[in-house]
N, CA, C and O atoms as a CHARMM CRD file, in Angstrom:
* protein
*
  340
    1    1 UNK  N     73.29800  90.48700 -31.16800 PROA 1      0.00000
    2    1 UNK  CA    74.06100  91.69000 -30.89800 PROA 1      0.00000
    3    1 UNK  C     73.48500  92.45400 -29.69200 PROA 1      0.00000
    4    1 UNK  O     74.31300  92.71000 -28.81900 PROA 1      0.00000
    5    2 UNK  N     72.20200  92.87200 -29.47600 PROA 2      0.00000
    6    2 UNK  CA    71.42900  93.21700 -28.48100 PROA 2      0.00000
    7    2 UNK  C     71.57700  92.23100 -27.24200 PROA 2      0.00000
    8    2 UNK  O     71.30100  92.55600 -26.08800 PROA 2      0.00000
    9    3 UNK  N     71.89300  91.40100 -27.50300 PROA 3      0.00000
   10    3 UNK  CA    71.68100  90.14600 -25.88000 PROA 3      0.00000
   11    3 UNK  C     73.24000  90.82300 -25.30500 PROA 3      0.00000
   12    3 UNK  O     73.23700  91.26300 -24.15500 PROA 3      0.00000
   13    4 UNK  N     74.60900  90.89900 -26.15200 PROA 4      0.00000
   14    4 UNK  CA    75.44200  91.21900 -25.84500 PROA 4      0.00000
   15    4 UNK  C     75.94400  92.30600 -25.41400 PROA 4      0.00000
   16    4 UNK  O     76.97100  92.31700 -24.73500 PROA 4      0.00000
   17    5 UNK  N     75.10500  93.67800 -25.84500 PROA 5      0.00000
   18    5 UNK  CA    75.20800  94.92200 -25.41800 PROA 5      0.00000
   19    5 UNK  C     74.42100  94.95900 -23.92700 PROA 5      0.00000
   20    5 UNK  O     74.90100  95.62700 -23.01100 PROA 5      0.00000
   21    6 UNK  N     73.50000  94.39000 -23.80000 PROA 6      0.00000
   22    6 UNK  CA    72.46800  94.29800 -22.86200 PROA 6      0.00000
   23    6 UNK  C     73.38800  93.64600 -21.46500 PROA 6      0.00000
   24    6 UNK  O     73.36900  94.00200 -20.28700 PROA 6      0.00000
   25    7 UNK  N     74.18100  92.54500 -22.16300 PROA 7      0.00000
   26    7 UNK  CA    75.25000  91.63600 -20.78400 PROA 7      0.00000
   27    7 UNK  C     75.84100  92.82000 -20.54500 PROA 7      0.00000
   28    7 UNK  O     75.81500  92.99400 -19.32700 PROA 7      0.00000
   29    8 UNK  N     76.59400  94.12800 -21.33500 PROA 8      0.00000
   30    8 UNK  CA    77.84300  94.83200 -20.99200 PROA 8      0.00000
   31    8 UNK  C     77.75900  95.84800 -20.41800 PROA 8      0.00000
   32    8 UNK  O     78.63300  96.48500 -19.82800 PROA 8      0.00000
   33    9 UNK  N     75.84400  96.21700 -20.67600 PROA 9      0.00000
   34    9 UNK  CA    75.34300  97.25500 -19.26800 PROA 9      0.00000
   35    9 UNK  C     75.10600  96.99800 -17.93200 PROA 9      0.00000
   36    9 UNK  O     75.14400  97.61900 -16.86900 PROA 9      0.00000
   37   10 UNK  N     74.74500  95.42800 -18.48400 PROA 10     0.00000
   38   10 UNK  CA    74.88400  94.71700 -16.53500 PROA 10     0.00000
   39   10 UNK  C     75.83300  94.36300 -16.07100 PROA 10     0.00000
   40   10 UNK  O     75.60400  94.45200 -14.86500 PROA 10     0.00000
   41   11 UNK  N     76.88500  93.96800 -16.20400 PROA 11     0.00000
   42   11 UNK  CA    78.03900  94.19000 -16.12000 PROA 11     0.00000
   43   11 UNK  C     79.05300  95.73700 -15.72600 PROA 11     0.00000
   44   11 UNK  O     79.92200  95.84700 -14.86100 PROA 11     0.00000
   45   12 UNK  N     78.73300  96.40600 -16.35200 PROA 12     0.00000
   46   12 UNK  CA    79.20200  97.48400 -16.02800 PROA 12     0.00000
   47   12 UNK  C     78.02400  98.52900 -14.76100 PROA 12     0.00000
   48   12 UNK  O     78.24600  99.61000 -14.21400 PROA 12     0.00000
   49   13 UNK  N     77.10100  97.82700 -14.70200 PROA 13     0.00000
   50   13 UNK  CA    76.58200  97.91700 -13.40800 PROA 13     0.00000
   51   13 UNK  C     77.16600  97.95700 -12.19100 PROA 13     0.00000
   52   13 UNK  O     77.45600  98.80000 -11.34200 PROA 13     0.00000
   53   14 UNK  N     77.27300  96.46400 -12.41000 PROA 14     0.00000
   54   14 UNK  CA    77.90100  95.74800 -11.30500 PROA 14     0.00000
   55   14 UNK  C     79.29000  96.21200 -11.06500 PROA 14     0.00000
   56   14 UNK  O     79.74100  96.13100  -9.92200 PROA 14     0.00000
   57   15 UNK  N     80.05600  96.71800 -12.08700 PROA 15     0.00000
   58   15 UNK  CA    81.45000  97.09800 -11.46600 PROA 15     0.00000
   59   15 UNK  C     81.00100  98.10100 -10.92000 PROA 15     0.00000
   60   15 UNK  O     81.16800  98.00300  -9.70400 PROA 15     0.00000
   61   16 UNK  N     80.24800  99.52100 -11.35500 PROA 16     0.00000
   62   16 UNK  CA    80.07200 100.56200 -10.58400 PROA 16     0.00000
   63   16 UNK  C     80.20200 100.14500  -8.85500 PROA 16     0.00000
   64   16 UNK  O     81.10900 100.35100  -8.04800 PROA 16     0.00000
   65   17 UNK  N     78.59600  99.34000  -8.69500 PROA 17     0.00000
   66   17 UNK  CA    78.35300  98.83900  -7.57900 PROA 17     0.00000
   67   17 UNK  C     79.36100  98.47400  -7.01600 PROA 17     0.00000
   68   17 UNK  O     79.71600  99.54400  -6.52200 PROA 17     0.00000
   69   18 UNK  N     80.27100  97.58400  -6.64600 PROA 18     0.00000
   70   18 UNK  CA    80.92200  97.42100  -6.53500 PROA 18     0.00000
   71   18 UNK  C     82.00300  98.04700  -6.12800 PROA 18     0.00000
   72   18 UNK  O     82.55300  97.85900  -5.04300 PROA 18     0.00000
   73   19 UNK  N     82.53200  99.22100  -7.43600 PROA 19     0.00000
   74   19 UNK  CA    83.06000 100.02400  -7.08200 PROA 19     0.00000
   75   19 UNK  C     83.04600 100.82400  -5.83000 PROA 19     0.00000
   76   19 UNK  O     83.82400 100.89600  -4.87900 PROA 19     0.00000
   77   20 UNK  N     81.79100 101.46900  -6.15900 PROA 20     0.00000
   78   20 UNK  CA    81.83100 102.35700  -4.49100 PROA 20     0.00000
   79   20 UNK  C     81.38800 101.46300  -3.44900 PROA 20     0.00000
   80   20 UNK  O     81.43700 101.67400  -2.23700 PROA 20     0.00000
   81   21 UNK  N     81.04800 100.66800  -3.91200 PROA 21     0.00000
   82   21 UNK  CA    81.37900  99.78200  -1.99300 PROA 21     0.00000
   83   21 UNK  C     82.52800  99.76600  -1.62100 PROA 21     0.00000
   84   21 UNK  O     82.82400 100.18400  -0.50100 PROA 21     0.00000
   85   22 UNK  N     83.57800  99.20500  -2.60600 PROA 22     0.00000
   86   22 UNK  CA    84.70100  99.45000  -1.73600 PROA 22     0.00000
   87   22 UNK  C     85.58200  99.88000  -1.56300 PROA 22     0.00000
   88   22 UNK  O     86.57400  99.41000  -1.00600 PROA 22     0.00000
   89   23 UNK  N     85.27600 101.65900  -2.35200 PROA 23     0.00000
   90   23 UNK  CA    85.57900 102.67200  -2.11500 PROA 23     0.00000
   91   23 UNK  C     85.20700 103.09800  -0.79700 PROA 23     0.00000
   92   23 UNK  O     86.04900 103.63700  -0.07900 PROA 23     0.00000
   93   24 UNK  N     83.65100 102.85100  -0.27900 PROA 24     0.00000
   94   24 UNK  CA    83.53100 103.11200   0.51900 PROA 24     0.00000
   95   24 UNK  C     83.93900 102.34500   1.97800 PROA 24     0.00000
   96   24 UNK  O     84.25800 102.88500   3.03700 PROA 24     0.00000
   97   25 UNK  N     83.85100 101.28500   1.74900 PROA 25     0.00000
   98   25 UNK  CA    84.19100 100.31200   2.78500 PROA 25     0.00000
   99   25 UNK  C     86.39800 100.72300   3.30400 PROA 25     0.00000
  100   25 UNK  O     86.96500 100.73800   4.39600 PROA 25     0.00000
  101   26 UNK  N     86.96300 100.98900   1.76000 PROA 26     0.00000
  102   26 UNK  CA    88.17400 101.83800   2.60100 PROA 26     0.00000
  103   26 UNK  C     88.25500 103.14600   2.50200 PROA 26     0.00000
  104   26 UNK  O     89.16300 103.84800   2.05600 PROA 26     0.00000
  105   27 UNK  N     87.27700 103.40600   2.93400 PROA 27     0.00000
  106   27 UNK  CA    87.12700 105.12500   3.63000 PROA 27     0.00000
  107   27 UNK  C     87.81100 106.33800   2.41000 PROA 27     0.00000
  108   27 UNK  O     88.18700 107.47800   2.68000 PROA 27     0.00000
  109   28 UNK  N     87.81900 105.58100   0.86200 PROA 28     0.00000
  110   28 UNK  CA    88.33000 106.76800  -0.12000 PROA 28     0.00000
  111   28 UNK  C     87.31400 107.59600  -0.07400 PROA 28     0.00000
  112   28 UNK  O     87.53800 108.80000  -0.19400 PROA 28     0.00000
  113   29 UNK  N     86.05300 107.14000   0.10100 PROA 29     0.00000
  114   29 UNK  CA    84.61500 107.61600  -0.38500 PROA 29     0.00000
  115   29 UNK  C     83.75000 107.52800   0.69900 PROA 29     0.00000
  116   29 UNK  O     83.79000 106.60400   1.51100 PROA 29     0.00000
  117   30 UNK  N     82.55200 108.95200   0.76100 PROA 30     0.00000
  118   30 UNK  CA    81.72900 108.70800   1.49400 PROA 30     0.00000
  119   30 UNK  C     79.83400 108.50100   1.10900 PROA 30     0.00000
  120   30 UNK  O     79.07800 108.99400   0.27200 PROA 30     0.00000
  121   31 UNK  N     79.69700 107.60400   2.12700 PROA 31     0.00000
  122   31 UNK  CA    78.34700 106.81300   1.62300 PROA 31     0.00000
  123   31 UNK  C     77.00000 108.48900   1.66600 PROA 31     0.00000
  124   31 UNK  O     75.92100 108.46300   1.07200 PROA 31     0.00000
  125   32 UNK  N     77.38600 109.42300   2.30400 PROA 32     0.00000
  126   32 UNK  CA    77.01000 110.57100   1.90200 PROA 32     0.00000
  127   32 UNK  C     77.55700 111.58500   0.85000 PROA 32     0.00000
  128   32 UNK  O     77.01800 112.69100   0.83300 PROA 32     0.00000
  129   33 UNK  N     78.47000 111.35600   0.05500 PROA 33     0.00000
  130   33 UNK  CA    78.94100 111.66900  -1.13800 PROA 33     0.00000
  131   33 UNK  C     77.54100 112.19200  -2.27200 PROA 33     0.00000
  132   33 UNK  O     76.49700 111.71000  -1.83400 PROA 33     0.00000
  133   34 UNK  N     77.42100 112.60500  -2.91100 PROA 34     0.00000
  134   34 UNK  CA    77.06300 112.89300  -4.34700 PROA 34     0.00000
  135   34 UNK  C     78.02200 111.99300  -5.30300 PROA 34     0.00000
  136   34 UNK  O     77.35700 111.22100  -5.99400 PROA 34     0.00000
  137   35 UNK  N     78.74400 111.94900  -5.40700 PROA 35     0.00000
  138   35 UNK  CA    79.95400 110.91900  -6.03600 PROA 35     0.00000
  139   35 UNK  C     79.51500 109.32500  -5.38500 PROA 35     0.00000
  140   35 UNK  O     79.80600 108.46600  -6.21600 PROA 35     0.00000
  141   36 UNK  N     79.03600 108.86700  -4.40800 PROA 36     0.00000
  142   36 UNK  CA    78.83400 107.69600  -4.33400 PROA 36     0.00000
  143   36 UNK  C     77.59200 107.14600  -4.54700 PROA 36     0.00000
  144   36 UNK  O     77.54100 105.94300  -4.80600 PROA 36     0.00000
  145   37 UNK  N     76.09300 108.10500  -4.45900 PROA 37     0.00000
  146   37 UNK  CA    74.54800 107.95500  -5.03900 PROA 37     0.00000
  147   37 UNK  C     74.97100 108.06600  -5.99600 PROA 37     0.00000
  148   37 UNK  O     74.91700 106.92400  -6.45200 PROA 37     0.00000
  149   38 UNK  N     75.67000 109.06100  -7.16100 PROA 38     0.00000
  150   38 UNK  CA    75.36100 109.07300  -8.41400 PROA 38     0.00000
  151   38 UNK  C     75.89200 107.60300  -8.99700 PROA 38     0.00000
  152   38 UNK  O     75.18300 107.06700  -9.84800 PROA 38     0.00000
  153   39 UNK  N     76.93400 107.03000  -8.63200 PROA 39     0.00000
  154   39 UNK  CA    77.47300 106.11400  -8.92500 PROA 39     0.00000
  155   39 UNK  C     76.31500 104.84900  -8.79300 PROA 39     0.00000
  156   39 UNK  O     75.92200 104.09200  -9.68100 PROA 39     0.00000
  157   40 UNK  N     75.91200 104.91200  -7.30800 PROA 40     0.00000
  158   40 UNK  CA    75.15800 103.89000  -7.33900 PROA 40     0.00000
  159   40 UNK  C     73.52800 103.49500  -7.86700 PROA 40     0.00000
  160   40 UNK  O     72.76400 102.53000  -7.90200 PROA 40     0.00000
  161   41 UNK  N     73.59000 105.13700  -8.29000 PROA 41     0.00000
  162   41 UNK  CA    72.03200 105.33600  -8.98600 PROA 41     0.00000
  163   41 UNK  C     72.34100 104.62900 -10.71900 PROA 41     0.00000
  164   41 UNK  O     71.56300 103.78800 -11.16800 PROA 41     0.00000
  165   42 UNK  N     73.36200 105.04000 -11.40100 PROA 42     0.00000
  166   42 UNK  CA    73.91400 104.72000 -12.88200 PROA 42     0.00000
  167   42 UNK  C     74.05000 102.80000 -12.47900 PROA 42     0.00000
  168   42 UNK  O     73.65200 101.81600 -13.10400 PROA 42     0.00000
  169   43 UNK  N     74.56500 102.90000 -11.57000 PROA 43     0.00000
  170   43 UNK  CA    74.46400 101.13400 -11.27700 PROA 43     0.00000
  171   43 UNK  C     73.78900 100.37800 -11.17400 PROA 43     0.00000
  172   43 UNK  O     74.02600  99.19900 -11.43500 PROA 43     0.00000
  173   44 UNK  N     72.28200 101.01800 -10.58300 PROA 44     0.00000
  174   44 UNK  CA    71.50300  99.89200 -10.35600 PROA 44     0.00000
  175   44 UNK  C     70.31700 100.40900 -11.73000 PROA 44     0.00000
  176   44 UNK  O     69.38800  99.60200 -11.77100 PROA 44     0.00000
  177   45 UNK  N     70.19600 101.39000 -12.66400 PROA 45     0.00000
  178   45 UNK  CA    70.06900 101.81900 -13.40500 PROA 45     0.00000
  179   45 UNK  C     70.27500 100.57000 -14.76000 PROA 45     0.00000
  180   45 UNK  O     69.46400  99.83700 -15.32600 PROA 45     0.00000
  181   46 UNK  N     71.71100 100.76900 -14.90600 PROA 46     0.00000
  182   46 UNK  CA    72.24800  99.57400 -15.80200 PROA 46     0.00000
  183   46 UNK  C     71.91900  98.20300 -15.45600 PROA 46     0.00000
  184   46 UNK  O     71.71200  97.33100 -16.29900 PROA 46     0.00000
  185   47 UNK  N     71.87000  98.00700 -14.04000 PROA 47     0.00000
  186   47 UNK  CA    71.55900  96.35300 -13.80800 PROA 47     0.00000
  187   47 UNK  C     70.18900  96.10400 -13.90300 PROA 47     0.00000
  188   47 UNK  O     69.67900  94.98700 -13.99400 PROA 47     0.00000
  189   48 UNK  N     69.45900  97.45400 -13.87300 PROA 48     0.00000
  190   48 UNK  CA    68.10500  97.47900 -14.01000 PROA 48     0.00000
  191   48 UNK  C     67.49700  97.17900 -15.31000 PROA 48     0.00000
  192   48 UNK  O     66.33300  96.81500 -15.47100 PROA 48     0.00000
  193   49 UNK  N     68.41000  97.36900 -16.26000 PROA 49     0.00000
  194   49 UNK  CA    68.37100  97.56200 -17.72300 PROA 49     0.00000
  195   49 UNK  C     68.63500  95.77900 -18.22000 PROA 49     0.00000
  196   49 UNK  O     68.08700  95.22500 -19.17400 PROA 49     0.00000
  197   50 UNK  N     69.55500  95.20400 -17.32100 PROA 50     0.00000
  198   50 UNK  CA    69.92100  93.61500 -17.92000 PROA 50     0.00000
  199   50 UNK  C     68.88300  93.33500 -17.33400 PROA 50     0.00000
  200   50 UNK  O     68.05400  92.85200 -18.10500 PROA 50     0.00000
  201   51 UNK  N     68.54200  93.42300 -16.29100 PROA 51     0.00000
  202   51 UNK  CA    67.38000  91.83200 -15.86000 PROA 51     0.00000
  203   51 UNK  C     66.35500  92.58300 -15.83600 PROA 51     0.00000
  204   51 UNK  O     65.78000  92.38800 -14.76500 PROA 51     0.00000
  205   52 UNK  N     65.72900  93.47100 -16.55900 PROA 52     0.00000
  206   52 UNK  CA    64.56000  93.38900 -16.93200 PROA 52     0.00000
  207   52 UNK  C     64.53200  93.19800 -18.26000 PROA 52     0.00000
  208   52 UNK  O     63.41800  93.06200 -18.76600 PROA 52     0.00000
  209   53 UNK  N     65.55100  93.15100 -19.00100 PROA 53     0.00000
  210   53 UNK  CA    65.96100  92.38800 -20.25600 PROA 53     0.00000
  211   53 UNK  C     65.40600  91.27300 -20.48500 PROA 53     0.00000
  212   53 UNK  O     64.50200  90.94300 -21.25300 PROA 53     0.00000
  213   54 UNK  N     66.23000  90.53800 -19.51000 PROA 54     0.00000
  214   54 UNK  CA    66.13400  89.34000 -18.77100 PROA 54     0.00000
  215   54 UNK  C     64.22800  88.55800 -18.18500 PROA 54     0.00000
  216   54 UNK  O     63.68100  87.50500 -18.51400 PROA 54     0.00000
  217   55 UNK  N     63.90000  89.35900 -17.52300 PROA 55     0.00000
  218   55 UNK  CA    62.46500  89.71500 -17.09900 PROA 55     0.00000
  219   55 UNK  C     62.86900  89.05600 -15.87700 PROA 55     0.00000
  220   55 UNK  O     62.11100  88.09100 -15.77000 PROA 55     0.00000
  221   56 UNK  N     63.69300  89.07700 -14.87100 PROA 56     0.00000
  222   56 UNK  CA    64.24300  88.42400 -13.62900 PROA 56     0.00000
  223   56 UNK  C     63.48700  89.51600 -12.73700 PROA 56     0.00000
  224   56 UNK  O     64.02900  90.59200 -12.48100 PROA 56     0.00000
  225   57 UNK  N     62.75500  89.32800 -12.47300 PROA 57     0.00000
  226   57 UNK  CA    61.57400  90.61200 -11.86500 PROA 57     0.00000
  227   57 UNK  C     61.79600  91.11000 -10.32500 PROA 57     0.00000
  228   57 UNK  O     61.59000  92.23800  -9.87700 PROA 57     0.00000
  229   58 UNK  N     62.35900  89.74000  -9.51700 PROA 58     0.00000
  230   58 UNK  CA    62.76800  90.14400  -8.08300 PROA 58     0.00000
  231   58 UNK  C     64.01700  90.92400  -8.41700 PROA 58     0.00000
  232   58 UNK  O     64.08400  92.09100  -8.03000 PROA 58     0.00000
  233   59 UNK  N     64.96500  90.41600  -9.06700 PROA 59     0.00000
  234   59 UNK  CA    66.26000  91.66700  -9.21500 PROA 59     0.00000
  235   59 UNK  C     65.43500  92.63900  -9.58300 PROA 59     0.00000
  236   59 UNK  O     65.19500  93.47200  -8.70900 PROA 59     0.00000
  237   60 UNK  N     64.82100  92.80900 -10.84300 PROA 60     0.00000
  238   60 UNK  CA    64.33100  93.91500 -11.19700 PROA 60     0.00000
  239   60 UNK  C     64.01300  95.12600  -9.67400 PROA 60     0.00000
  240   60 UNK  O     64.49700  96.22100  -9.38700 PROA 60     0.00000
  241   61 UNK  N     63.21300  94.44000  -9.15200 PROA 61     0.00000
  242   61 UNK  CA    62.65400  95.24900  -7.92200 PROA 61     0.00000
  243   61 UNK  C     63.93600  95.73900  -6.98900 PROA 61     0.00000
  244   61 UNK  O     63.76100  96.73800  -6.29100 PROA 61     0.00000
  245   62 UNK  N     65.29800  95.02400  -6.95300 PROA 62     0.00000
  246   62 UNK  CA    65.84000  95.31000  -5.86400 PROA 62     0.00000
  247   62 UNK  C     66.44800  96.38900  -6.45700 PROA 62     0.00000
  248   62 UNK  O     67.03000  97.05000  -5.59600 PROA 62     0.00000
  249   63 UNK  N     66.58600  96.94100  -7.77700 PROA 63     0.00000
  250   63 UNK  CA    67.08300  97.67400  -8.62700 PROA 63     0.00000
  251   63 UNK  C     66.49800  98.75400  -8.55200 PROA 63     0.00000
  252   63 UNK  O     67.05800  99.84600  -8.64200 PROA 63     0.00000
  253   64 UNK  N     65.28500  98.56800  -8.37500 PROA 64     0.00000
  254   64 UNK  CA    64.21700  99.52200  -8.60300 PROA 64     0.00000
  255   64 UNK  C     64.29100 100.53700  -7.43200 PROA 64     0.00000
  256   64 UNK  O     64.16200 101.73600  -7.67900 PROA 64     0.00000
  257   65 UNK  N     64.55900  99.95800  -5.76800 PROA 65     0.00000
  258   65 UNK  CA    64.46400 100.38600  -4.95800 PROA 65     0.00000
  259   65 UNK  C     65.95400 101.00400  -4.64800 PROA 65     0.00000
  260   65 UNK  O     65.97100 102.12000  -4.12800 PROA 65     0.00000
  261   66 UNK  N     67.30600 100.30900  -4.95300 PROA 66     0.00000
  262   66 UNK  CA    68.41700 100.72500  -5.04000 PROA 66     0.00000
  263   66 UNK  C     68.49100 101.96100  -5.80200 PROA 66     0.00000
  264   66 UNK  O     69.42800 102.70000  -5.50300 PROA 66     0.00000
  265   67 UNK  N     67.79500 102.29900  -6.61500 PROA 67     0.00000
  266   67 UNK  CA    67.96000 103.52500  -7.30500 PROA 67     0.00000
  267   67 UNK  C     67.28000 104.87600  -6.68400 PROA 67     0.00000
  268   67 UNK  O     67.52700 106.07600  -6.80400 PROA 67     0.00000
  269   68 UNK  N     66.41100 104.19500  -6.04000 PROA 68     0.00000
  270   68 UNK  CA    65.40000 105.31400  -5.61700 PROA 68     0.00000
  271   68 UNK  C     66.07800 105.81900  -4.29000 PROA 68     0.00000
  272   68 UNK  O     66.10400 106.98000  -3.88000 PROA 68     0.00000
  273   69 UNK  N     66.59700 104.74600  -3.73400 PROA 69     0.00000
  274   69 UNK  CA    67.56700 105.29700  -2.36400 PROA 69     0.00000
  275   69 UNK  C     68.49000 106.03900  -2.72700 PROA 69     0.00000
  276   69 UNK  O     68.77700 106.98700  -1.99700 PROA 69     0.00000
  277   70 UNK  N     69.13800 105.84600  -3.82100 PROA 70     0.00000
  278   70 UNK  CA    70.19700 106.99600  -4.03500 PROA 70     0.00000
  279   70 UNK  C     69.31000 108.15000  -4.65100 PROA 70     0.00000
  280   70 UNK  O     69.72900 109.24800  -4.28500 PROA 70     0.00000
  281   71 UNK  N     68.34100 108.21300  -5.37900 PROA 71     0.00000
  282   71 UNK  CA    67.41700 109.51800  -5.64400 PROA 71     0.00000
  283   71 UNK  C     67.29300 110.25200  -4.53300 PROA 71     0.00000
  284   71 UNK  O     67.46000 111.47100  -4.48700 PROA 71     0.00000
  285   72 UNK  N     66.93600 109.39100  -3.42000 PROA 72     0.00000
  286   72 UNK  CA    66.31600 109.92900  -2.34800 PROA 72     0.00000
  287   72 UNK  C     67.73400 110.61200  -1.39300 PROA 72     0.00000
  288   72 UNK  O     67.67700 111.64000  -0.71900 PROA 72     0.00000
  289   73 UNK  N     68.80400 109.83300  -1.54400 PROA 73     0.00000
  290   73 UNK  CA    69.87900 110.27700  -0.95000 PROA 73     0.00000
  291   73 UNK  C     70.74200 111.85900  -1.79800 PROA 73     0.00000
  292   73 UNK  O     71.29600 112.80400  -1.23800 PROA 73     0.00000
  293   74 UNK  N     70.57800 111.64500  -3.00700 PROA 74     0.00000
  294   74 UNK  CA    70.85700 112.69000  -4.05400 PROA 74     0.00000
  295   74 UNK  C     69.89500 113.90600  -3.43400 PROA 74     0.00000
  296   74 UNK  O     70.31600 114.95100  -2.93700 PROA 74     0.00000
  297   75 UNK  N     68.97700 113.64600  -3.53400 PROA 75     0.00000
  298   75 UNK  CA    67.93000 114.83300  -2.63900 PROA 75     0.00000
  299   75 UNK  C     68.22100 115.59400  -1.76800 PROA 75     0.00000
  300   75 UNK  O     68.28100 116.82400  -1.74600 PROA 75     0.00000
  301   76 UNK  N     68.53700 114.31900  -0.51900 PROA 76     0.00000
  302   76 UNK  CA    69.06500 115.15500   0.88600 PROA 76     0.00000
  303   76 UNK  C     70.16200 115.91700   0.72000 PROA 76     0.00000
  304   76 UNK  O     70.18600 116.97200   1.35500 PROA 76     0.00000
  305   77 UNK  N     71.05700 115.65800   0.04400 PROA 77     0.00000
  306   77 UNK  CA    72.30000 115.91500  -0.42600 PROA 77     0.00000
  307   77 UNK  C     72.12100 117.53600  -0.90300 PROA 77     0.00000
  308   77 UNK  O     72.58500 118.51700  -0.32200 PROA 77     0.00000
  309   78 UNK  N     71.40700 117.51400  -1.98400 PROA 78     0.00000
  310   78 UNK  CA    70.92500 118.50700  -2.53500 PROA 78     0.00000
  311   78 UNK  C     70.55400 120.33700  -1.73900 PROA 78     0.00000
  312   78 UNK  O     70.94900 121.48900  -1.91800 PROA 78     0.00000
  313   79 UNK  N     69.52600 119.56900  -0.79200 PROA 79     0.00000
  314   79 UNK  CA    68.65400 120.25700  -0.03300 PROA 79     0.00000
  315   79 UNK  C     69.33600 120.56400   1.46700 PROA 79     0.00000
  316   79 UNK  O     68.86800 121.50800   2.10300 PROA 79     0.00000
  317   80 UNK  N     70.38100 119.82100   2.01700 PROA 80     0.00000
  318   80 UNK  CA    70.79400 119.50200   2.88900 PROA 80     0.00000
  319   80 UNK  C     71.85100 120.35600   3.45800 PROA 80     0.00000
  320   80 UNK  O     71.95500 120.82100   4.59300 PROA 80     0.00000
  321   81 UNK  N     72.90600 120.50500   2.02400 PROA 81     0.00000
  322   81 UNK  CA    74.26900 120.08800   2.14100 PROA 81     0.00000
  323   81 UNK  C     74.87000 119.44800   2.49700 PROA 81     0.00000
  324   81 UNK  O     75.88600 119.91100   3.01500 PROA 81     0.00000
  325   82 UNK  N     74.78200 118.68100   2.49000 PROA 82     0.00000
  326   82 UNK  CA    75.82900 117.83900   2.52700 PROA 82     0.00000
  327   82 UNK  C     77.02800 117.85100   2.09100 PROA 82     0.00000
  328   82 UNK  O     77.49100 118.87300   1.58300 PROA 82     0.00000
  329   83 UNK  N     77.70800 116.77200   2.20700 PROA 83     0.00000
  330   83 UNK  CA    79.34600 116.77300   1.33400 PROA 83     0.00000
  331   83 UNK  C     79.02200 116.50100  -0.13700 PROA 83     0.00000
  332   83 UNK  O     78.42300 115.44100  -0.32100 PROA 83     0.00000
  333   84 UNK  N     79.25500 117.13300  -1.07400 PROA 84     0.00000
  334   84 UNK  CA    79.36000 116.88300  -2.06200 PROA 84     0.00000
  335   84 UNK  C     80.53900 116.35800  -2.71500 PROA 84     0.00000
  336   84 UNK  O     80.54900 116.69900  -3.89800 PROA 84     0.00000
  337   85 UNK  N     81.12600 115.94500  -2.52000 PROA 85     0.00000
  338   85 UNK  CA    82.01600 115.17800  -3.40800 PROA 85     0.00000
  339   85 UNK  C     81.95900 113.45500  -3.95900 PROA 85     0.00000
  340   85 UNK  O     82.82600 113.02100  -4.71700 PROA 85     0.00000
């Protein structure tokens, strides 16, 4: 039951991801958004959650750092102003 809940957070990772790429890629969304870090922070979050499940340790890491870029982008955002949407 756990192996299967565990597939449906990585999975639903990956649609996030996904999602705002290509939201962003047709210009609905911007890659300075608050709406597109938060998205991609919950994404690599969840995929972070399967393959270290998993113990797939290089994903693990790319997860690790994908999240922190949107932390770090959530920040500027923050402090910045940026566009928030």
């Amino acid at each position: 039951m756990f192996n299967t809940i565990i597939q449906i957070v990585g999975w639903t990772g990956t649609i996030l991801i996904v999602t705002a790429f290509f939201l962003n890629a047709q210009g609905k969304i911007k890659s300075e958004s608050r709406a597109y870090q938060v998205v991609n922070l919950f994404g690599a979050m969840f995929i972070g959650a399967n393959v270290l499940y998993q113990q797939a340790w290089p994903a693990f890491g790319l997860q690790v750092v994908w999240g922190a870029i949107a932390v770090y982008e959530l920040i500027k955002i923050n402090f910045r102003g940026r566009p928030r949407t």
